[in-house]
ZADO-1210 file (C-alpha; in nm, 4 decimals, padded with zeros to 6 digits):
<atoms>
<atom x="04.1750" y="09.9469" z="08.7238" code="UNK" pos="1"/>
<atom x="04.3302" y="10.0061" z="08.3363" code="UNK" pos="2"/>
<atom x="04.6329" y="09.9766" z="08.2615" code="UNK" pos="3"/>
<atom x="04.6962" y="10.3652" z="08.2644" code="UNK" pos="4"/>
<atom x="04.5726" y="10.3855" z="08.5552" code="UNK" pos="5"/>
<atom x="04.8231" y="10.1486" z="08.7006" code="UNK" pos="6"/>
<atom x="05.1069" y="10.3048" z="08.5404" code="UNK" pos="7"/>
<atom x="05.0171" y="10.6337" z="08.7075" code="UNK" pos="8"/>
<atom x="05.0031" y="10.4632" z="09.0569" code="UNK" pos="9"/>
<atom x="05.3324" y="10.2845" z="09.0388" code="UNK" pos="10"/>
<atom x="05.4912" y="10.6062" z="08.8566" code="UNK" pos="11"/>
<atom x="05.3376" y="10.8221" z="09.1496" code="UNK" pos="12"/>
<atom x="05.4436" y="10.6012" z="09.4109" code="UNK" pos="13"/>
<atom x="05.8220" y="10.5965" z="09.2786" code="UNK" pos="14"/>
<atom x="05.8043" y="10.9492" z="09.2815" code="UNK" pos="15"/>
<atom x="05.6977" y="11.0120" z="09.5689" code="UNK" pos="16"/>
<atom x="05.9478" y="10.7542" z="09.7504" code="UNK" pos="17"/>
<atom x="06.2552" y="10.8798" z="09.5549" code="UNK" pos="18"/>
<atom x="06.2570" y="11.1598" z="09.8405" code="UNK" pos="19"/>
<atom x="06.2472" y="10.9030" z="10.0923" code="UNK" pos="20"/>
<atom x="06.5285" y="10.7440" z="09.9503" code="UNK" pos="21"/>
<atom x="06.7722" y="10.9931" z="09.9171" code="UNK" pos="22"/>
<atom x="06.7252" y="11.0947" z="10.2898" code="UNK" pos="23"/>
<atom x="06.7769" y="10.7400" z="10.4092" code="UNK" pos="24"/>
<atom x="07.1040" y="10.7494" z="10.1302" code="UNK" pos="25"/>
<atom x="07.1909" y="11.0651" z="10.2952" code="UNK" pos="26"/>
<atom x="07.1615" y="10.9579" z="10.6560" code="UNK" pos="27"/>
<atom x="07.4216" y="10.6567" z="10.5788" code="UNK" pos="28"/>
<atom x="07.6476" y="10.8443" z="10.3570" code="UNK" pos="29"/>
<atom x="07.6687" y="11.1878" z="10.6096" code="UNK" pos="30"/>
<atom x="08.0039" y="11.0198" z="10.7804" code="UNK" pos="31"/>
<atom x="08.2613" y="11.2065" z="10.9429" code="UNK" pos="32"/>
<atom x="08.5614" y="11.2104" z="10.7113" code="UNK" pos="33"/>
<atom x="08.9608" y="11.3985" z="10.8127" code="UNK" pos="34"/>
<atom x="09.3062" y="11.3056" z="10.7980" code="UNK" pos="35"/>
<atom x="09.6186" y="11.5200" z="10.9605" code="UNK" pos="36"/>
<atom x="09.7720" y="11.6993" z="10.7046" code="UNK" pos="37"/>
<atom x="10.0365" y="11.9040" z="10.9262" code="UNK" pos="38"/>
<atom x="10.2379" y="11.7361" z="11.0652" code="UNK" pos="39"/>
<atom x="10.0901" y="11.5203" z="10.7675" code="UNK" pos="40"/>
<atom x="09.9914" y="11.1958" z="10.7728" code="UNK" pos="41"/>
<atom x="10.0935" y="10.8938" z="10.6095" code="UNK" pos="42"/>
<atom x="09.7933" y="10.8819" z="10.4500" code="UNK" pos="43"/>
<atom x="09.7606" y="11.2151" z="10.3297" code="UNK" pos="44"/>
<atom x="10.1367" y="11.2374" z="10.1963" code="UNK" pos="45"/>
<atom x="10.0873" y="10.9643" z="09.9925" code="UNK" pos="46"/>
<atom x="09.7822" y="11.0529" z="09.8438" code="UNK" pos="47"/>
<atom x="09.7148" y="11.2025" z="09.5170" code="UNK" pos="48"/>
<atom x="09.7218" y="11.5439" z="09.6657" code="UNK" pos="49"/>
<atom x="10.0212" y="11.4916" z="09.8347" code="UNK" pos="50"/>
<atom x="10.2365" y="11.6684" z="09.5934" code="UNK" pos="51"/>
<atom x="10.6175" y="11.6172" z="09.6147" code="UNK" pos="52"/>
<atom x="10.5621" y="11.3508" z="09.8967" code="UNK" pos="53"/>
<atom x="10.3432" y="11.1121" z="09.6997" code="UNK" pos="54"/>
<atom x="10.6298" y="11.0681" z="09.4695" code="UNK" pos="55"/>
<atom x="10.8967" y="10.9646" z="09.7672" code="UNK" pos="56"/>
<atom x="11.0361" y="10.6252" z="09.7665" code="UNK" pos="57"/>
<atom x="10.8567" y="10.5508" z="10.0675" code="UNK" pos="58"/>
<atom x="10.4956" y="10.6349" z="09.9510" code="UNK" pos="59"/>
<atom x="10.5510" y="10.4373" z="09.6364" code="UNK" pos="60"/>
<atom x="10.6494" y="10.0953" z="09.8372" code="UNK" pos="61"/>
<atom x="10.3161" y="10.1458" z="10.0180" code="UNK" pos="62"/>
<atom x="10.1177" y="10.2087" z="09.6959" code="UNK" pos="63"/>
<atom x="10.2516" y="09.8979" z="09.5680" code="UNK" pos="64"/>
<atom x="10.1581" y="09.6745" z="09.8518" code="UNK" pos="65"/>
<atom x="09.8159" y="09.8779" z="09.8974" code="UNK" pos="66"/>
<atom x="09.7690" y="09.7355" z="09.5356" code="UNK" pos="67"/>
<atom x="09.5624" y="10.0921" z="09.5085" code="UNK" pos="68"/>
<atom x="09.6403" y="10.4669" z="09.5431" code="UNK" pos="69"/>
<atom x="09.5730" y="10.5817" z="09.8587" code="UNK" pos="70"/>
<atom x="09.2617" y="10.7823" z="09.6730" code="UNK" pos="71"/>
<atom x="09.0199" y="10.7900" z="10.0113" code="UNK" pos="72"/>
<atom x="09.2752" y="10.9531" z="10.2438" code="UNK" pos="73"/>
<atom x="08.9847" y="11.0931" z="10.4544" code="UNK" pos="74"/>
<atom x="08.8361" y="10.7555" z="10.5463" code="UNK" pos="75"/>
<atom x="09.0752" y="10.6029" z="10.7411" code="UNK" pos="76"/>
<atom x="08.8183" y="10.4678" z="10.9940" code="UNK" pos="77"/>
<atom x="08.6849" y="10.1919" z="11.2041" code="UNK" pos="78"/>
<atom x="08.3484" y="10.1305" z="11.3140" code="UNK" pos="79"/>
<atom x="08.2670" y="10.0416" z="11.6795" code="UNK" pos="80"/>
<atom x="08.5784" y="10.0338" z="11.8636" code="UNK" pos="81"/>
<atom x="08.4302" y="10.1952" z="12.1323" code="UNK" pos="82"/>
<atom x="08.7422" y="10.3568" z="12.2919" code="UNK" pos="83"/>
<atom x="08.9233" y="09.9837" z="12.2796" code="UNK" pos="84"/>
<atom x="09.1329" y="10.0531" z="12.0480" code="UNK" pos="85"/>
<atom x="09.4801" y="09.8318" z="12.1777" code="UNK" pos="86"/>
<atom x="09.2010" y="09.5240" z="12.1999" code="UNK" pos="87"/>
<atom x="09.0648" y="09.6051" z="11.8373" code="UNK" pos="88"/>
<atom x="09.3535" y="09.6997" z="11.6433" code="UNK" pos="89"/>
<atom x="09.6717" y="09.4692" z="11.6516" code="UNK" pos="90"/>
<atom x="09.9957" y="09.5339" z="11.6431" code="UNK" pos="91"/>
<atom x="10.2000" y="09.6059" z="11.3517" code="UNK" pos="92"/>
<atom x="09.8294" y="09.7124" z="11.2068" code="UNK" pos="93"/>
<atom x="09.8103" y="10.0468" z="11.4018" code="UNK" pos="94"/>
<atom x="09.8519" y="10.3085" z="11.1018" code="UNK" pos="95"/>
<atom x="09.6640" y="10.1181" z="10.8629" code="UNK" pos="96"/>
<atom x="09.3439" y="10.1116" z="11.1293" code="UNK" pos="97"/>
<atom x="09.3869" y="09.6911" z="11.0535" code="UNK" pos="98"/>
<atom x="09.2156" y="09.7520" z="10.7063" code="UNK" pos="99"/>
<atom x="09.2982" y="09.5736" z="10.3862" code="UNK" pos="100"/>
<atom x="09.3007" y="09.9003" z="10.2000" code="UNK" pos="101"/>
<atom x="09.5227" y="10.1012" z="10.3965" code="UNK" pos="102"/>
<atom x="09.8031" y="09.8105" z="10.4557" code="UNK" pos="103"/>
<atom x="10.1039" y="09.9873" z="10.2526" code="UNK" pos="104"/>
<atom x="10.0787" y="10.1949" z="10.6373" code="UNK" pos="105"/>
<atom x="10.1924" y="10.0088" z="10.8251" code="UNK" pos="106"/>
<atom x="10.5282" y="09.9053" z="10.5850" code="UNK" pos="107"/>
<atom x="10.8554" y="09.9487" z="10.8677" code="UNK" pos="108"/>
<atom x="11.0587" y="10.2102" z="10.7050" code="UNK" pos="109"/>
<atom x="11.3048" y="10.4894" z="10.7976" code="UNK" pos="110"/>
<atom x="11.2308" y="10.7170" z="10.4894" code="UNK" pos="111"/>
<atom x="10.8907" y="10.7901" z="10.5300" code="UNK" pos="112"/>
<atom x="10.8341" y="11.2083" z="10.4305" code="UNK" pos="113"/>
<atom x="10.8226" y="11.3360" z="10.7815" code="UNK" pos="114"/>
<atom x="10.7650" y="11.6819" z="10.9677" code="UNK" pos="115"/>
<atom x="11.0830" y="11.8503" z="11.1478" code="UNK" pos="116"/>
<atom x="10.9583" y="11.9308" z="11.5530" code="UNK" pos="117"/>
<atom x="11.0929" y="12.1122" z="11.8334" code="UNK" pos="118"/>
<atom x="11.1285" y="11.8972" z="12.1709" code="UNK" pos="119"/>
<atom x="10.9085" y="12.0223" z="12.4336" code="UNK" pos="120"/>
<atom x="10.7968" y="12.3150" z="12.1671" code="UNK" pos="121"/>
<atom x="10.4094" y="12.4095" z="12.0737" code="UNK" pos="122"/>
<atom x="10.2505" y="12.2139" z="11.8203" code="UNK" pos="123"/>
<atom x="09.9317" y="12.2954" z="11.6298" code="UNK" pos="124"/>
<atom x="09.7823" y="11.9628" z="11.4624" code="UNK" pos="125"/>
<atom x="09.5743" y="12.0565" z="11.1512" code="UNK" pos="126"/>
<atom x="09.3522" y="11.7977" z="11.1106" code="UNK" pos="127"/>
<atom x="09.1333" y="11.8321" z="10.7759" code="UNK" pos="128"/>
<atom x="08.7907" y="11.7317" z="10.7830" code="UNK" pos="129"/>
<atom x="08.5715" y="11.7249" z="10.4933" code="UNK" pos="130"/>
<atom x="08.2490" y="11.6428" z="10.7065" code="UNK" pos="131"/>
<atom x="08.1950" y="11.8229" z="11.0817" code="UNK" pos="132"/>
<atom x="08.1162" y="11.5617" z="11.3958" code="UNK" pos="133"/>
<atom x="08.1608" y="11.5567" z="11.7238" code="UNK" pos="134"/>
<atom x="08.4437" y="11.3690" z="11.8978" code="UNK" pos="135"/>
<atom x="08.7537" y="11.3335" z="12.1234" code="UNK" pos="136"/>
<atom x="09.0859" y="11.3851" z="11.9992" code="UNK" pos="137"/>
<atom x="09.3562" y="11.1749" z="12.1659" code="UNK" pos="138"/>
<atom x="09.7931" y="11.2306" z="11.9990" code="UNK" pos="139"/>
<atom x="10.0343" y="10.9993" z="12.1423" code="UNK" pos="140"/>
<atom x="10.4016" y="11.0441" z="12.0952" code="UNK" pos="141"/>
<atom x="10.6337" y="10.7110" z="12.0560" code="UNK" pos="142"/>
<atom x="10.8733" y="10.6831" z="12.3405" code="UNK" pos="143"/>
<atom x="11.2304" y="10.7207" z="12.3409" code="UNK" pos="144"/>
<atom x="11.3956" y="10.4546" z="12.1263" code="UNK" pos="145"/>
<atom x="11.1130" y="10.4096" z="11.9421" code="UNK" pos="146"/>
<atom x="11.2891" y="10.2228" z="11.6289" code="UNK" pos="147"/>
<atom x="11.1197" y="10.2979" z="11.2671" code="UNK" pos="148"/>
<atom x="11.2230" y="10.0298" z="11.0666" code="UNK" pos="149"/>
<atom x="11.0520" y="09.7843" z="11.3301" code="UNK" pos="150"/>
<atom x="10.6163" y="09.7207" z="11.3133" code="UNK" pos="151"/>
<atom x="10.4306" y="09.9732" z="11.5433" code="UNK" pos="152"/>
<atom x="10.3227" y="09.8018" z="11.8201" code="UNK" pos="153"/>
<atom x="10.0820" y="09.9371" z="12.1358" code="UNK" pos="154"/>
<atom x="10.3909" y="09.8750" z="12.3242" code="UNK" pos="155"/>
<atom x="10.5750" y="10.1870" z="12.1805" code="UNK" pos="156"/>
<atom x="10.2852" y="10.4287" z="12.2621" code="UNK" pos="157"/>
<atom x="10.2945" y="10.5576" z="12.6085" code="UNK" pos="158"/>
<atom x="09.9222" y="10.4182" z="12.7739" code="UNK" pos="159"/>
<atom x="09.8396" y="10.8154" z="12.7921" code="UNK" pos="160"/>
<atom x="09.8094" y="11.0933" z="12.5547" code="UNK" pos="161"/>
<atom x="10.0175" y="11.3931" z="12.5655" code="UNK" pos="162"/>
<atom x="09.7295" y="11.5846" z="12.4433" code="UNK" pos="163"/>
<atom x="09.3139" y="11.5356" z="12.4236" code="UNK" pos="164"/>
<atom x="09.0785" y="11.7722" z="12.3162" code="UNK" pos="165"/>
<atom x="08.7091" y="11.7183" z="12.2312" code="UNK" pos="166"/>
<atom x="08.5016" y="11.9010" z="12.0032" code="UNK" pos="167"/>
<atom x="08.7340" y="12.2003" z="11.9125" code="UNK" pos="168"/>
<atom x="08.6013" y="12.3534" z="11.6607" code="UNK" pos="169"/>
<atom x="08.6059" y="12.3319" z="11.2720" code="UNK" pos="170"/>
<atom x="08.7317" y="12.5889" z="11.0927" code="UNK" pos="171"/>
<atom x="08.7896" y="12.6349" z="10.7255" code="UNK" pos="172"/>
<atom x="08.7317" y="12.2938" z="10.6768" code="UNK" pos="173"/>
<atom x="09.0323" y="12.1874" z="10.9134" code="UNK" pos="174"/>
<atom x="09.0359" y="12.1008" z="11.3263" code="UNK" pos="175"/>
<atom x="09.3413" y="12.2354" z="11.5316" code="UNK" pos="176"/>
<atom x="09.4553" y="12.0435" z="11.8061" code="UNK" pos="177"/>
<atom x="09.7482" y="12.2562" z="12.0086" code="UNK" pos="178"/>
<atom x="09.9519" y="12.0741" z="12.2914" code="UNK" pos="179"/>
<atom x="10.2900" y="12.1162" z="12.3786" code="UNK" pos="180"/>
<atom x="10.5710" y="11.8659" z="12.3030" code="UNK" pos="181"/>
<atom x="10.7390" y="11.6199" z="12.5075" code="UNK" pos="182"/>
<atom x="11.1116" y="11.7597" z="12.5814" code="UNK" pos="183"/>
<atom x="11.2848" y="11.4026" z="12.5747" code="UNK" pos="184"/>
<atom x="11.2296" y="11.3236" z="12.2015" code="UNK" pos="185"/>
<atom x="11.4997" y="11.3094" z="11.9265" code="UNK" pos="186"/>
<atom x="11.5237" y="11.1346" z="11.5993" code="UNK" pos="187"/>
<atom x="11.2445" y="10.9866" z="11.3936" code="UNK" pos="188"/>
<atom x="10.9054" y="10.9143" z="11.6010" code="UNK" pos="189"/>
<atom x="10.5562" y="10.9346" z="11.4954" code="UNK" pos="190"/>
<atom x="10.2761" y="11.0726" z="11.5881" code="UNK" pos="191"/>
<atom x="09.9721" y="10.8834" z="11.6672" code="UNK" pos="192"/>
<atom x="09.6472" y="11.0722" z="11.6814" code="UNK" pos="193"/>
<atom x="09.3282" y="10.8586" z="11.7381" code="UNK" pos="194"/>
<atom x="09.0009" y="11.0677" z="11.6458" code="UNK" pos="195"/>
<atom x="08.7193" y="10.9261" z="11.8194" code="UNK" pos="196"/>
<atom x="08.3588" y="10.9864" z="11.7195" code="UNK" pos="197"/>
<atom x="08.1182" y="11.0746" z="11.9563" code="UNK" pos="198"/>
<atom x="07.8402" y="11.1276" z="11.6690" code="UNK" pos="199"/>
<atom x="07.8794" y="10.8608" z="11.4874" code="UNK" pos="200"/>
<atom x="08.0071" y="10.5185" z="11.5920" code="UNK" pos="201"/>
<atom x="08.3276" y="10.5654" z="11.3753" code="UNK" pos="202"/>
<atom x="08.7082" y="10.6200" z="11.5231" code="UNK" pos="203"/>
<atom x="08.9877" y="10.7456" z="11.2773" code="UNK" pos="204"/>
<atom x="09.3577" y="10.6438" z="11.3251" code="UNK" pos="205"/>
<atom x="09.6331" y="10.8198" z="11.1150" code="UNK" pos="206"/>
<atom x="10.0268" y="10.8112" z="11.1620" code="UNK" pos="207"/>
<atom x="10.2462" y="11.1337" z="11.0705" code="UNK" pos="208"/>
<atom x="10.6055" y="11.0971" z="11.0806" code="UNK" pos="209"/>
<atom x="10.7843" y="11.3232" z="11.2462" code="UNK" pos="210"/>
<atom x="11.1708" y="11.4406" z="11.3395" code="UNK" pos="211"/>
<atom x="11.3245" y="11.5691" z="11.6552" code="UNK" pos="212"/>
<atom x="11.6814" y="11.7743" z="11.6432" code="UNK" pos="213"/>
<atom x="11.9065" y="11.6336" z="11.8874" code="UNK" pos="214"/>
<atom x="11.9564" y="11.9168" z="12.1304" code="UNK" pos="215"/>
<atom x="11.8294" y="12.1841" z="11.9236" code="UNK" pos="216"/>
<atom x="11.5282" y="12.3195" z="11.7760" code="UNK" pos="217"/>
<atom x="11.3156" y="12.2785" z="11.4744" code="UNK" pos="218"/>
<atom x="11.3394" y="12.4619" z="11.1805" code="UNK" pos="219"/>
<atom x="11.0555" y="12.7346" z="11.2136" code="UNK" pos="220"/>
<atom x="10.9890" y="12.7103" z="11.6278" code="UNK" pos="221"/>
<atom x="10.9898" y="13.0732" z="11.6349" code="UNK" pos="222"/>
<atom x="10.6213" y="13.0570" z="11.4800" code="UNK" pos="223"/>
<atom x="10.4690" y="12.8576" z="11.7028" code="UNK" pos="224"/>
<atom x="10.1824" y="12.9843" z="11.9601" code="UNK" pos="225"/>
<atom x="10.1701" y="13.0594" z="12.2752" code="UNK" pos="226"/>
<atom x="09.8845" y="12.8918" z="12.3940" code="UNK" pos="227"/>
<atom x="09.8456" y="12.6030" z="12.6395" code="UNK" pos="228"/>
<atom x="09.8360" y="12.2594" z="12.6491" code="UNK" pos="229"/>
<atom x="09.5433" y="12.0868" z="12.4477" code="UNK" pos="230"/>
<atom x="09.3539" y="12.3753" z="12.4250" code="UNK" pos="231"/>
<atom x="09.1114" y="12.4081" z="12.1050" code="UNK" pos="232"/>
<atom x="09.1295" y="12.7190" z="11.8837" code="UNK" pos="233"/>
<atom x="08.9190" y="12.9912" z="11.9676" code="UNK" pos="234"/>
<atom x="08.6056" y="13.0577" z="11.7601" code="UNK" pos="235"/>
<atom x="08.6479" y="13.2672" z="11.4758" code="UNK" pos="236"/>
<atom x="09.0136" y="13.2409" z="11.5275" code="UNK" pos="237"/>
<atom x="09.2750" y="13.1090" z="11.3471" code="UNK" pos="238"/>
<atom x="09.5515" y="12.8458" z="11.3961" code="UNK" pos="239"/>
<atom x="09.9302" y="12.9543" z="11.3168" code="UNK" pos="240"/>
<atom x="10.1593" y="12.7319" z="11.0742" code="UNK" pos="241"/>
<atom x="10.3794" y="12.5926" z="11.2888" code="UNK" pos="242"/>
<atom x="10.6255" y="12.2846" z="11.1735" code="UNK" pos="243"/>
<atom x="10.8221" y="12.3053" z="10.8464" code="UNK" pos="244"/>
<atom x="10.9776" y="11.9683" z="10.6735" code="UNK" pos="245"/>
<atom x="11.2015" y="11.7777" z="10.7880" code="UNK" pos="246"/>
<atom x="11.5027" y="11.7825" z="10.5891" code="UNK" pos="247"/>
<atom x="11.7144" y="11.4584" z="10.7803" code="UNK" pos="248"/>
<atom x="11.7547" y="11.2406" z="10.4502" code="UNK" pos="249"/>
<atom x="11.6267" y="11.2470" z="10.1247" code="UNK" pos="250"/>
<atom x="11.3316" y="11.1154" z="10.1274" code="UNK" pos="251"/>
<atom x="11.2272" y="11.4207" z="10.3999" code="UNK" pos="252"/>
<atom x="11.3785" y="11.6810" z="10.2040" code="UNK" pos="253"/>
<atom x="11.1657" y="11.5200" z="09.9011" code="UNK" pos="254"/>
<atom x="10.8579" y="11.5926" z="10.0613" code="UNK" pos="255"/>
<atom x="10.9438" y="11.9743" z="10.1667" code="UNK" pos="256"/>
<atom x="10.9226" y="12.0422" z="09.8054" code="UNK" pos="257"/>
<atom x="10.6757" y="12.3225" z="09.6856" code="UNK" pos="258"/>
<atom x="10.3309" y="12.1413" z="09.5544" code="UNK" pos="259"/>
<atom x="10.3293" y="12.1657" z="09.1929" code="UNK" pos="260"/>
<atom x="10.2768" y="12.5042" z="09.0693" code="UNK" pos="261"/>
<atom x="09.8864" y="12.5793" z="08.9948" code="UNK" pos="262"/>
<atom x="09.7668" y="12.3498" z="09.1917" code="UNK" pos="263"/>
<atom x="09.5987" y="12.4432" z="09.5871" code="UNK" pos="264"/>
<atom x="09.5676" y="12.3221" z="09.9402" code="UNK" pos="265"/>
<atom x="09.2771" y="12.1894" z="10.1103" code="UNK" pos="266"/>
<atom x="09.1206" y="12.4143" z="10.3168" code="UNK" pos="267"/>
<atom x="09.2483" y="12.3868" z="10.6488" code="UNK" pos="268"/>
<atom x="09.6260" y="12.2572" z="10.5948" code="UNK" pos="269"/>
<atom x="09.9031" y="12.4239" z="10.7042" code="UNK" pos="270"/>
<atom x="10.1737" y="12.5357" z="10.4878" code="UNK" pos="271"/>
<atom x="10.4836" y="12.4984" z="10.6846" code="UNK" pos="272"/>
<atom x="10.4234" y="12.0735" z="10.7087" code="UNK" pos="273"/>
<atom x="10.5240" y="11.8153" z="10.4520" code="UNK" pos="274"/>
<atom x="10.3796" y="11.9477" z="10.1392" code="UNK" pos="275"/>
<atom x="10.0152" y="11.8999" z="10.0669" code="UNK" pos="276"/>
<atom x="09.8440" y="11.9778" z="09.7752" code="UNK" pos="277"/>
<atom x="09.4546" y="12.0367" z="09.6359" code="UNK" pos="278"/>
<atom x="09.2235" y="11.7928" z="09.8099" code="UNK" pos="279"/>
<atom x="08.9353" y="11.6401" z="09.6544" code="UNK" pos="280"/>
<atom x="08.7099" y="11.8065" z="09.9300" code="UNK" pos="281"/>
<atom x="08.7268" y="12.1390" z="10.0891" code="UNK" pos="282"/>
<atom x="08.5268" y="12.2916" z="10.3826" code="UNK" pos="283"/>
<atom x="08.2416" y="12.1417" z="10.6133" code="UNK" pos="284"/>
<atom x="08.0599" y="12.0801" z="10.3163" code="UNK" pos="285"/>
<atom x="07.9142" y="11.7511" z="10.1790" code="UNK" pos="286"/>
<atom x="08.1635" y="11.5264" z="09.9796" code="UNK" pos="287"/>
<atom x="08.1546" y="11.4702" z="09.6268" code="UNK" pos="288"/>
<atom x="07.9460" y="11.1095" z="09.6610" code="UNK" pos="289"/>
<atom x="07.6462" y="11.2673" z="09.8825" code="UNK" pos="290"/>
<atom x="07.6380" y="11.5722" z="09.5946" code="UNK" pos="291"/>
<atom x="07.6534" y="11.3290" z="09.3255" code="UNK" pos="292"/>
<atom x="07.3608" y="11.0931" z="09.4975" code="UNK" pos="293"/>
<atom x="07.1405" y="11.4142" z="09.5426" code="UNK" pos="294"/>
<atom x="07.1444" y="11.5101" z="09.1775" code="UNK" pos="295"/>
<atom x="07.0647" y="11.1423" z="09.0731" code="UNK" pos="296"/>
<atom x="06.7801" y="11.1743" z="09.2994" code="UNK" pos="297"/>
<atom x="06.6676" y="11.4760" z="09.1301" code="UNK" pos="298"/>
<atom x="06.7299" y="11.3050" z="08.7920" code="UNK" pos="299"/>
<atom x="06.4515" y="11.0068" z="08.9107" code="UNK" pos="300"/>
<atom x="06.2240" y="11.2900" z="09.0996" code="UNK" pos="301"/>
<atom x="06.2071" y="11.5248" z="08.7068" code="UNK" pos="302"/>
<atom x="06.2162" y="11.1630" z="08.5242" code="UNK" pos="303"/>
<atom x="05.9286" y="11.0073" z="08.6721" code="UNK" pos="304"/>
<atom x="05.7208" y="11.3429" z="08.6781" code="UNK" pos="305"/>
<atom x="05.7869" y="11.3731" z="08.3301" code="UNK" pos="306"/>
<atom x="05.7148" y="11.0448" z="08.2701" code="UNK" pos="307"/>
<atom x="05.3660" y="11.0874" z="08.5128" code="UNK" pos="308"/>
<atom x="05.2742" y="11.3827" z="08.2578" code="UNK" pos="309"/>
<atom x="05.3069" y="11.2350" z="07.9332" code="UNK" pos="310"/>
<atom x="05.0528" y="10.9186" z="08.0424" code="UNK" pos="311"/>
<atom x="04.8194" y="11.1452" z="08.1091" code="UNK" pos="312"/>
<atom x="04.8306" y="11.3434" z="07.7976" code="UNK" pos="313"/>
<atom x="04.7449" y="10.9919" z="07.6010" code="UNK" pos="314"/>
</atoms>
């Protein structure tokens, strides 16, 4: 065999496993991504597209001890919990999923930007999702007394959901999960919604702070729906906005500001909630790494063709 020859071979062969490789690249990367963004979640608020909200004393503690922006707000997740989720996750560790780059969570605070709810009212969870799967949606509602400057622990979670809906459908790049409220709640709790992957072996945790009028109702309860308990939106339908900020100190009525002029939502997130602002991805579509990988496998696929043709010219 010459040496052109063997250039050709090996060039050929790399070409022809360069589509090989971006499937397999493809296969791994195709995760389920989402993050509540009404009410909205810790996560979310304190992301880069969380507007007003990011810039609230609260988000900026958690920044600092993240060490790290809270950039991948959509990938809040933990692999192979398996529905044990109060064996897996520890106390004190329940917002930030017990990862390292999610820890500025889980910080004990009474000023974190929160969404203003109406006891035993109708609440619509928009929950964004930049890639579809299937799953089981479980929100939990901290009991009476629940006290925010103290860790989460398991213990201050009922052992049932108030709501759980699997596989409601995705819709403008966003998941609606409608329930109605427990009557007995005032003050600051938080919601806990655990989104548990049936197509992949993932399960997403997320905490969204939220605040109760004592004997009254929230600003806004006028809007919300009618429909029943934990029952997904209809196909082709669409969800109503239902919670606006809460305005109980300073750090909520920070986060009901207006997201900076210019700028948009992510598809799928309520306006009425703590503010949110553009997202990095929008739809059901692929995120920006699996669209980045598939055009450097298109660079290798032209550059080794090219390459194949001009050794055979010589």
């Amino acid at each position: 065999m010459t040496r052109t020859t063997a250039r050709l071979s090996a060039t050929a062969a790399a070409a022809a496993a360069a589509p090989l490789l971006l499937l397999s690249w493809a296969a791994g990367s195709a995760q389920a991504h989402g993050a509540p963004t009404d009410p909205v979640s810790r996560v979310y608020a304190c992301s880069p597209e969380g507007g007003g909200a990011a810039r609230s004393a609260a988000c900026g503690a958690a920044v600092a001890a993240n060490g790290a922006p809270f950039t991948a707000w959509d990938n809040l997740r933990v692999a192979g919990v398996a529905g044990r989720d109060r064996q897996v996750i520890p106390d004190g560790r329940l917002c930030s999923g017990n990862l390292p780059a999610y820890r500025g969570l889980d910080l004990p605070r009474r000023d974190w930007p929160a969404t203003r709810l109406a006891p035993g009212g109708r609440l619509t969870m928009t929950y964004a999702s930049t890639i579809a799967h299937a799953g089981t949606f479980k929100l939990y509602l901290t009991k009476p007394g629940y006290d925010p400057a103290k860790p989460l622990k398991w213990s201050d979670l009922p052992e049932r959901p108030f709501a759980q809906v699997t596989d409601p459908p995705l819709e403008d790049g966003a998941y609606h999960v409608r329930a109605t409220l427990p009557k007995d709640r005032t003050g600051r709790q938080l919601l806990y919604t655990i989104w548990q992957n049936s197509s992949t072996p993932d399960t997403y945790y997320s905490c969204s702070d939220v605040v109760f009028p004592a004997g009254g109702t929230a600003a806004g309860a006028a809007r919300t729906p009618r429909t029943a308990e934990a029952t997904p939106t209809p196909a082709g339908g669409r969800s109503p906005r239902t919670q606006s900020p809460s305005a109980e100190s300073a750090p909520a009525r920070q986060s009901s500001a207006v997201p900076d002029k210019g700028r948009s939502r992510p598809r799928g997130a309520a306006g009425d909630s703590t503010p949110v602002a553009e997202a990095t991805h929008g739809g059901s579509g692929p995120s920006a790494p699996l669209l980045a990988g598939g055009a450097a496998a298109v660079l290798v696929l032209t550059g080794g063709a090219a390459f194949a043709l001009r050794l055979r010219r010589r």
